[in-house]
C-alpha positions in Angstrom: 9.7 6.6 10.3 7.8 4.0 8.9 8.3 1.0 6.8 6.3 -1.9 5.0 8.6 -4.5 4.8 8.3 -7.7 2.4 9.8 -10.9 2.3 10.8 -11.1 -1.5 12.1 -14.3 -3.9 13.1 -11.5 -5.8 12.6 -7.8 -6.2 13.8 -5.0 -8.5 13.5 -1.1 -9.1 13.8 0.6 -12.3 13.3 4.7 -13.5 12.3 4.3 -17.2 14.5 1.8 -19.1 17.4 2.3 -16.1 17.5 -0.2 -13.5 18.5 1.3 -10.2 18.4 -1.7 -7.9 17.7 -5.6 -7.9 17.4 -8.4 -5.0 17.2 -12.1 -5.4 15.6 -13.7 -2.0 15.5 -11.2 0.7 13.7 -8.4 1.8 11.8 -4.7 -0.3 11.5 -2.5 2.1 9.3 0.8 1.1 10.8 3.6 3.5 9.0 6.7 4.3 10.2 9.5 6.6 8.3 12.0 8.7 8.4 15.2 10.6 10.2 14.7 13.3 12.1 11.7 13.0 15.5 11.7 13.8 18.4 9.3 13.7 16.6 7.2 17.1 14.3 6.3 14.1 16.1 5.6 11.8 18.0 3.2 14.2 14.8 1.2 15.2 14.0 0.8 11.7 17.2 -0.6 10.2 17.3 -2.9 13.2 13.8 -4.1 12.9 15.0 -5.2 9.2 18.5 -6.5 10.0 16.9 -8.6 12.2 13.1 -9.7 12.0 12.9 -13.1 12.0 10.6 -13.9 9.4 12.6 -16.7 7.1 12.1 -20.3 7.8 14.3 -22.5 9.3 14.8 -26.1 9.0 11.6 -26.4 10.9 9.8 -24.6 8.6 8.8 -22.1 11.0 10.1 -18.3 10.9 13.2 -17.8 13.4 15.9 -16.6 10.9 17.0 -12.4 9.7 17.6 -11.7 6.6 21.6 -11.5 8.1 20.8 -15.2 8.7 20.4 -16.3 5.5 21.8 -14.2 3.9 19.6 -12.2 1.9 19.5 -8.6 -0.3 17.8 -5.8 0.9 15.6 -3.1 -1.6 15.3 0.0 0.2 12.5 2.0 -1.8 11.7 5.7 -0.7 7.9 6.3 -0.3 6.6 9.8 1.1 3.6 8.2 1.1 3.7 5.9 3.8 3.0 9.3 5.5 0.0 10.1 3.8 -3.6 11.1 5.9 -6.4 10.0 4.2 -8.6 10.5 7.0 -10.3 13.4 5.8 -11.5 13.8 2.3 -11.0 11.9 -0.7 -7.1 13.1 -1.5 -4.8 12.1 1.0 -2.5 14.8 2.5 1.1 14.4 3.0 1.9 17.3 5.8 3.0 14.6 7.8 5.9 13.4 5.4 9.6 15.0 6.4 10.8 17.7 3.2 12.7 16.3 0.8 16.4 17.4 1.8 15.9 15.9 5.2 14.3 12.7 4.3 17.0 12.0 1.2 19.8 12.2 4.1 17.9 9.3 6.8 17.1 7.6 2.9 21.2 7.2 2.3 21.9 6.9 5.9 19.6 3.8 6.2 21.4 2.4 3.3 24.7 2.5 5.5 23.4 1.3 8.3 22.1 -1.7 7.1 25.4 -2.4 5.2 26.8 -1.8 8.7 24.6 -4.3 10.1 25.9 -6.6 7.8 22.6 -7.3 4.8 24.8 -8.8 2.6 23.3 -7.0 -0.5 21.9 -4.0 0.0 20.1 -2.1 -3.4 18.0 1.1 -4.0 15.8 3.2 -5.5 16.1 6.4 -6.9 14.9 8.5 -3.5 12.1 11.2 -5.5 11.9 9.5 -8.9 8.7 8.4 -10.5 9.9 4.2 -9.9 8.6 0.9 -10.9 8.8 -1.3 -8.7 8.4 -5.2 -9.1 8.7 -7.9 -6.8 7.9 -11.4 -5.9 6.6 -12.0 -2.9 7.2 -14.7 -0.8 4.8 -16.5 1.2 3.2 -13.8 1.2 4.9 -12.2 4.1 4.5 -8.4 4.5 5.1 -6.7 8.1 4.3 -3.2 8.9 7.3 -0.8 11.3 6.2 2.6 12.7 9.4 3.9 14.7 6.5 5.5 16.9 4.8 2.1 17.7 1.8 3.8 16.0 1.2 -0.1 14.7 
């Protein structure tokens, strides 16, 4: 599983007019499953965003979680994060989990970090053609591979 994580002022999702999901300070997370990734994944990931410390405390320097301070979390599905552009000109996506399977670790992730305890957690619209726009802060963007492939 992997995930590009930002550190947002604020962040929001829509599908056409329809807003599906909106943060003020926190964290968008762009989620992307692959073959083969199973709840162990999954787990790495939502801890890795419960608790990164990359929000600035009194000192100024980043050493608090987005459970520290309270923040909102965007989870945003993104097959893409799987794509191979090695090869060629068009990426290829053989590497992103099908659809049925990667819709269930979406909406599980979405539980677990409510179970972690993100005090806000929002979402896209897991296959939809989205907008997303954010803010972001610092900028500070981090990149997970459950696989430690980065």
């Amino acid at each position: 599983m992997r995930a590009v994580i930002q550190r947002v002022s604020r962040a929001r999702v829509t599908v056409g007019e329809r807003e599906t999901g909106a943060i003020g300070p926190g964290l968008l997370v762009l989620l992307g499953a692959g073959q083969g990734d199973t709840a162990a994944d999954l787990q790495y990931i939502v801890d890795k965003v419960a608790n990164l410390r990359i929000f600035a405390d009194d000192a100024g320097k980043m050493n608090r979680s987005v459970l520290d301070v309270a923040g909102g979390v965007l989870v945003v599905s993104q097959f893409t994060l799987h794509g191979d552009a090695r090869q060629g000109r068009r990426p290829g996506f053989t590497g992103a989990l099908e659809p049925v399977a990667a819709r269930a670790l979406y909406e599980q992730s979405l539980d677990a970090l409510r179970r972690a305890g993100v005090a806000q957690v929002q979402a896209g619209e897991f296959a939809a053609d989205m907008a997303v726009e954010l803010v972001n802060d610092g900028p500070v963007t981090i990149l997970l591979d459950s696989r430690r492939g980065f």
